[in-house]
MMTF fields as JSON, N, C-alpha, C and O atoms, coordinates in Angstrom:
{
  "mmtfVersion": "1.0.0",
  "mmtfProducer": "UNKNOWN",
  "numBonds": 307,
  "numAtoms": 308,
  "numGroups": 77,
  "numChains": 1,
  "numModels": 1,
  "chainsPerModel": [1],
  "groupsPerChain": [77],
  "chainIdList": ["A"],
  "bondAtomList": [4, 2, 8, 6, 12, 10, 16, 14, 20, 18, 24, 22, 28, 26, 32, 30, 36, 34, 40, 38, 44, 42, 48, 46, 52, 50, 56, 54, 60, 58, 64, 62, 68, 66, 72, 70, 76, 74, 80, 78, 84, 82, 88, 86, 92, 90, 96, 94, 100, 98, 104, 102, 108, 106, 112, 110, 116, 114, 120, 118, 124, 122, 128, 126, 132, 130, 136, 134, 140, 138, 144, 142, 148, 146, 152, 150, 156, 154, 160, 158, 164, 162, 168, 166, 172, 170, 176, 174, 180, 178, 184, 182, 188, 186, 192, 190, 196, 194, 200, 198, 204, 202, 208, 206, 212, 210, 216, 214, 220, 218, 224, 222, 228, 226, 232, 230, 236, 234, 240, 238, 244, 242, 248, 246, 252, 250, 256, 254, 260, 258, 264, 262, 268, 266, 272, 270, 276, 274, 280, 278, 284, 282, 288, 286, 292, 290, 296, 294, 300, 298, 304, 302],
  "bondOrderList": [1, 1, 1, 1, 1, 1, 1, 1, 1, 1, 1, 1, 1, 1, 1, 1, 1, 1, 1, 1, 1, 1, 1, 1, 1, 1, 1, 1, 1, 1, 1, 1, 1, 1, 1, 1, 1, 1, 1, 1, 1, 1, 1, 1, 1, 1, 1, 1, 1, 1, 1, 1, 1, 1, 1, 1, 1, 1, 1, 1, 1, 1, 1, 1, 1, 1, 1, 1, 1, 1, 1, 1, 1, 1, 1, 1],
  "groupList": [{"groupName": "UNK", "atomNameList": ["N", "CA", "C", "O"], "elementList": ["N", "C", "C", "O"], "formalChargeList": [0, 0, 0, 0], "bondAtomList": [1, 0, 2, 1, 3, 2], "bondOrderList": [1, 1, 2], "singleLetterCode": "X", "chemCompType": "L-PEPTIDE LINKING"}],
  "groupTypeList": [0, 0, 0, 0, 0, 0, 0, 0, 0, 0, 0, 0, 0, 0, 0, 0, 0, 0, 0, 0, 0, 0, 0, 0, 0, 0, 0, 0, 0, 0, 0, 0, 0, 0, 0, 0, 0, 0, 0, 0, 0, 0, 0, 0, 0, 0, 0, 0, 0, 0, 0, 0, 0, 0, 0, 0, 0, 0, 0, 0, 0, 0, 0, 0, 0, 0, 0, 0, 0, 0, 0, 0, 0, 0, 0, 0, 0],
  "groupIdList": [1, 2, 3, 4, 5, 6, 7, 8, 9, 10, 11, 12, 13, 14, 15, 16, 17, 18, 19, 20, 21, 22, 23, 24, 25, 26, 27, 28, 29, 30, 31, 32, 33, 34, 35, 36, 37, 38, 39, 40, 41, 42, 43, 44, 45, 46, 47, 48, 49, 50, 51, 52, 53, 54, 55, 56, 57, 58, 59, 60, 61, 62, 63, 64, 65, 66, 67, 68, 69, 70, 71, 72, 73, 74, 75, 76, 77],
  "secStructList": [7, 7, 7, 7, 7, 7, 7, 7, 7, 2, 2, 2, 2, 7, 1, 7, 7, 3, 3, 3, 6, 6, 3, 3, 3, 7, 2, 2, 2, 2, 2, 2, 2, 2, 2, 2, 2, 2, 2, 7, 1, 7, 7, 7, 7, 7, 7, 2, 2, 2, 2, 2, 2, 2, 2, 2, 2, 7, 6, 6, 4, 4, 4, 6, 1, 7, 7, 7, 7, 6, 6, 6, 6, 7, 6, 6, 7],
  "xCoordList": [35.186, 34.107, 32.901, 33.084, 31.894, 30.571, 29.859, 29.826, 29.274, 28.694, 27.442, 26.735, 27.006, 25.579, 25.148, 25.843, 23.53, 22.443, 23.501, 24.64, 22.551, 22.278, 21.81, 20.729, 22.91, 22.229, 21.169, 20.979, 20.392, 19.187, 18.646, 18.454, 18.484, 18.784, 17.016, 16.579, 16.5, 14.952, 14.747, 13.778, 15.643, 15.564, 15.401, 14.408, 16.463, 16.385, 15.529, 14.68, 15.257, 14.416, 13.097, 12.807, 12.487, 11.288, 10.066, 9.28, 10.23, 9.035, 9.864, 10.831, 9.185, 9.1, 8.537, 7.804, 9.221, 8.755, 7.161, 6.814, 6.556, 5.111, 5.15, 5.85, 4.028, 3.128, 2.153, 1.137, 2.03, 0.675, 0.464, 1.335, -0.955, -1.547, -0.309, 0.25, 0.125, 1.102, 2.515, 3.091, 3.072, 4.121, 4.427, 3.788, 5.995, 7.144, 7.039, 7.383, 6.721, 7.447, 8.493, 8.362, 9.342, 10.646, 10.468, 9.955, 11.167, 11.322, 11.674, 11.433, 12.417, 12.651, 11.774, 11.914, 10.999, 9.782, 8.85, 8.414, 8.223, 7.406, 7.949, 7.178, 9.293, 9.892, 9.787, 9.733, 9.737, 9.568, 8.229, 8.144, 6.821, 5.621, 5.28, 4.538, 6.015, 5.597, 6.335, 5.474, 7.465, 7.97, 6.612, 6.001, 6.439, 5.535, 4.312, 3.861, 3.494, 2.629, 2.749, 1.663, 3.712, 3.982, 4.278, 4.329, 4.465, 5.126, 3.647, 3.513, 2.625, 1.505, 0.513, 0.439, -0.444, -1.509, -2.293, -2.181, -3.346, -4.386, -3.905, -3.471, -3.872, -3.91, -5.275, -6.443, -4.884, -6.533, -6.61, -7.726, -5.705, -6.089, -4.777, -3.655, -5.322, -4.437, -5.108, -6.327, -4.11, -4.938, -5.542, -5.097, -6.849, -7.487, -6.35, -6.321, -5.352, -4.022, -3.054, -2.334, -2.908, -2.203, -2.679, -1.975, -4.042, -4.762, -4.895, -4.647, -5.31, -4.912, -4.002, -4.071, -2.288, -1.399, -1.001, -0.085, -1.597, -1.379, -2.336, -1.958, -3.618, -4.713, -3.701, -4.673, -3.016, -2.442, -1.012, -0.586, -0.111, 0.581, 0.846, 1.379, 0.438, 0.05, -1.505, -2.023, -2.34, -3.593, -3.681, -4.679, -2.871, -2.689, -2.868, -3.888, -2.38, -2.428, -3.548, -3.746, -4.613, -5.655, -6.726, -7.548, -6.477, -6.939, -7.042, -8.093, -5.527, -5.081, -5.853, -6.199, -6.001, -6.548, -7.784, -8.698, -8.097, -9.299, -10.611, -10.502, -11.56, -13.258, -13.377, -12.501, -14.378, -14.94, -15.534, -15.837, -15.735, -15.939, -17.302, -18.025, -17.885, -19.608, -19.942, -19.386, -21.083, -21.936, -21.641, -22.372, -20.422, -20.67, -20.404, -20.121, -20.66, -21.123, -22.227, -22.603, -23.23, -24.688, -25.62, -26.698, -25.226, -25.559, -26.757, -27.581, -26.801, -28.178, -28.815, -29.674, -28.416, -29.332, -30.32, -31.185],
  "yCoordList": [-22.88, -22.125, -22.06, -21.862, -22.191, -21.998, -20.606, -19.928, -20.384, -18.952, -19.2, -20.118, -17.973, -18.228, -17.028, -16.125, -16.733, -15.794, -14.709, -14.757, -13.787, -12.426, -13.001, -13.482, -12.807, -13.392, -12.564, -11.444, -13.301, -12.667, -13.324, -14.513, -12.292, -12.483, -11.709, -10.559, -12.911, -12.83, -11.927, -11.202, -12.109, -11.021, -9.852, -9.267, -9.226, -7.612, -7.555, -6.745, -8.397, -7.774, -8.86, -9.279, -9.221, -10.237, -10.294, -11.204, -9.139, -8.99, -8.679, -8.068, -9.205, -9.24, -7.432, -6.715, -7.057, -5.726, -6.095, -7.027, -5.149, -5.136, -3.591, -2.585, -3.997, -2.904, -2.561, -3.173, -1.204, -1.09, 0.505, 1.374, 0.648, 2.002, 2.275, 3.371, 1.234, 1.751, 2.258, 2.777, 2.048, 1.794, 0.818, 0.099, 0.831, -0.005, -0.147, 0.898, -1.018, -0.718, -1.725, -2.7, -1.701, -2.407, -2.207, -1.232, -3.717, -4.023, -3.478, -3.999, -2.158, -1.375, -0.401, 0.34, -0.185, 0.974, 0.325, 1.002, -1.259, -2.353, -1.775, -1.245, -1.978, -2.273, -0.849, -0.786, 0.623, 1.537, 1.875, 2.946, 1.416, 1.169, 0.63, 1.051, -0.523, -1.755, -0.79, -0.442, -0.2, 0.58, 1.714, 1.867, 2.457, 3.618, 2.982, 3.855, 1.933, 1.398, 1.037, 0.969, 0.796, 0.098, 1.441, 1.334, 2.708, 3.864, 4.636, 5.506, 4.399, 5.497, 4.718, 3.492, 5.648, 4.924, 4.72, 3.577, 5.606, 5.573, 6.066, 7.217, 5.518, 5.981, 7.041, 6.714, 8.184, 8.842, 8.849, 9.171, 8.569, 8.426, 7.704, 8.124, 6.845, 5.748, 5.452, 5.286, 5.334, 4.655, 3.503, 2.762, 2.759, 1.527, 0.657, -0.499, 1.096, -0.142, -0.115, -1.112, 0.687, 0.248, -0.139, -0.748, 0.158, -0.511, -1.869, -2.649, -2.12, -3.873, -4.307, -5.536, -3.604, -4.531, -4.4, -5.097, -3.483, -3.547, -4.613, -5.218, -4.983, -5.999, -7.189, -7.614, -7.769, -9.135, -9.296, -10.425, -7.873, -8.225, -8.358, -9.242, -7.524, -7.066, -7.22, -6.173, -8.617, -8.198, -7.765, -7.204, -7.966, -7.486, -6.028, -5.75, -4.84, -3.683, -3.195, -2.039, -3.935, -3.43, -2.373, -1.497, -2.68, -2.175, -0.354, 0.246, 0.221, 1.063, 1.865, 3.036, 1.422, 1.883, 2.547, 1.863, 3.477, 4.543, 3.316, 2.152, 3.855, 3.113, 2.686, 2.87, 2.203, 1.912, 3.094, 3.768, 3.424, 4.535, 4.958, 4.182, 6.028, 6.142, 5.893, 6.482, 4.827, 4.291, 2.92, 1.999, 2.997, 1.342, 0.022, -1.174, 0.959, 0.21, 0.295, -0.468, 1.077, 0.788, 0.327, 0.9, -0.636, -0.186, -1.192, -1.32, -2.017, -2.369, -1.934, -2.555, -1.118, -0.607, 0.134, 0.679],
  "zCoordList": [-1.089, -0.472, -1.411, -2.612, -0.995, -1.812, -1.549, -0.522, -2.852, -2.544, -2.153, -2.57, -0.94, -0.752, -0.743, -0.276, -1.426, -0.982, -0.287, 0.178, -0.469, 0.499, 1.865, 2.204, 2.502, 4.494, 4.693, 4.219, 5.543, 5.593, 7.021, 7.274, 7.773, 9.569, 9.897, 9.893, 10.12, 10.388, 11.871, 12.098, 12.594, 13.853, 13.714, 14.148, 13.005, 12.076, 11.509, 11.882, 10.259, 9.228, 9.196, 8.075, 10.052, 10.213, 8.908, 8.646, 8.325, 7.393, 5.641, 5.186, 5.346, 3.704, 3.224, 3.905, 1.76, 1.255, 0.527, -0.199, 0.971, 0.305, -0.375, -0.261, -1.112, -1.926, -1.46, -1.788, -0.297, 0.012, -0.499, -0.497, -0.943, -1.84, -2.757, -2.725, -3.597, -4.744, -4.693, -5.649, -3.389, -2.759, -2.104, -1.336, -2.631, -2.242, -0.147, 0.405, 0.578, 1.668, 1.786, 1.046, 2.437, 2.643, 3.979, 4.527, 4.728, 5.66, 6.554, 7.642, 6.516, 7.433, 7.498, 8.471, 6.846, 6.809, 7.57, 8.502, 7.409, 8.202, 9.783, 10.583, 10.017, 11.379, 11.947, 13.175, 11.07, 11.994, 11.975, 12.576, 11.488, 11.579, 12.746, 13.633, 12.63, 14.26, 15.205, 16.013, 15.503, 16.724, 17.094, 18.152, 15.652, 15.828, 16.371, 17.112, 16.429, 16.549, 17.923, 18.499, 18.583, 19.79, 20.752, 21.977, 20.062, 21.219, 21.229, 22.09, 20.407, 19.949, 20.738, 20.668, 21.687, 22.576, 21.609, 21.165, 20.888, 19.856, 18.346, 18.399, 17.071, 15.947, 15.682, 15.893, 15.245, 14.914, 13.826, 13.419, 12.9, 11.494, 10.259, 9.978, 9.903, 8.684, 7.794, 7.774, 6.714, 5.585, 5.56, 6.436, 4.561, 4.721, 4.243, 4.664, 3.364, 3.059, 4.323, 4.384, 5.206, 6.292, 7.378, 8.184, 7.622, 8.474, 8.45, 9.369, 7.322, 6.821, 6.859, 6.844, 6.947, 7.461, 8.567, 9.004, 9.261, 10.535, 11.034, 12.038, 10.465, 10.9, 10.257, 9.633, 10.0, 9.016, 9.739, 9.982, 10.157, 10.616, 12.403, 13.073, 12.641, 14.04, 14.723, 15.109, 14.9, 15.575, 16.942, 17.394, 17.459, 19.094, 18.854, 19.484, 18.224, 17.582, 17.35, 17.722, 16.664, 16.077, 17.578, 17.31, 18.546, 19.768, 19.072, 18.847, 18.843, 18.591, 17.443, 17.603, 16.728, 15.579, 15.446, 15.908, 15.049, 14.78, 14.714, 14.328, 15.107, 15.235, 13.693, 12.847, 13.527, 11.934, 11.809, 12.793, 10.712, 10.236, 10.173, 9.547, 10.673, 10.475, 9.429, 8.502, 9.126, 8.156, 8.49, 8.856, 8.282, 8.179, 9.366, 9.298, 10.385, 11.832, 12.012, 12.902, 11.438, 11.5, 10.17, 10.012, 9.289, 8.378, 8.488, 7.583, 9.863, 9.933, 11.279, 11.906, 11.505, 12.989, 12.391, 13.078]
}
């Protein structure tokens, strides 16, 4: 018998652990993000590091997400 790896079943765990704002997330923290993201009509407020992985991992999502922020949607009107 040969030894192999830690199985690793892309259905369950589809996403890789990141570092976002100086934390660890792990793949199961990603996966209850994407559920929360998928049960929540409008986000009213997230951080700019999770907004970005919600923009990288999820763009269909981004609908959801709070406006740009006053100033810097007009910053040439």
């Amino acid at each position: 018998m040969s030894k192999r790896g830690p199985r690793r079943d892309r259905k369950q765990f589809p996403y890789e652990a990141q570092v976002v704002g100086g934390k660890l997330l792990m793949p199961a923290d990603l996966q209850r993000l994407h559920r929360f993201m998928l049960e929540t009509e409008v986000i009213e407020a997230i951080s700019e590091e999770m907004q970005a992985v919600v923009e990288r991992l999820w763009p269909e999502l981004v609908f959801k997400l709070p406006a740009a922020q006053a100033g810097h949607e007009d910053d040439y009107a």
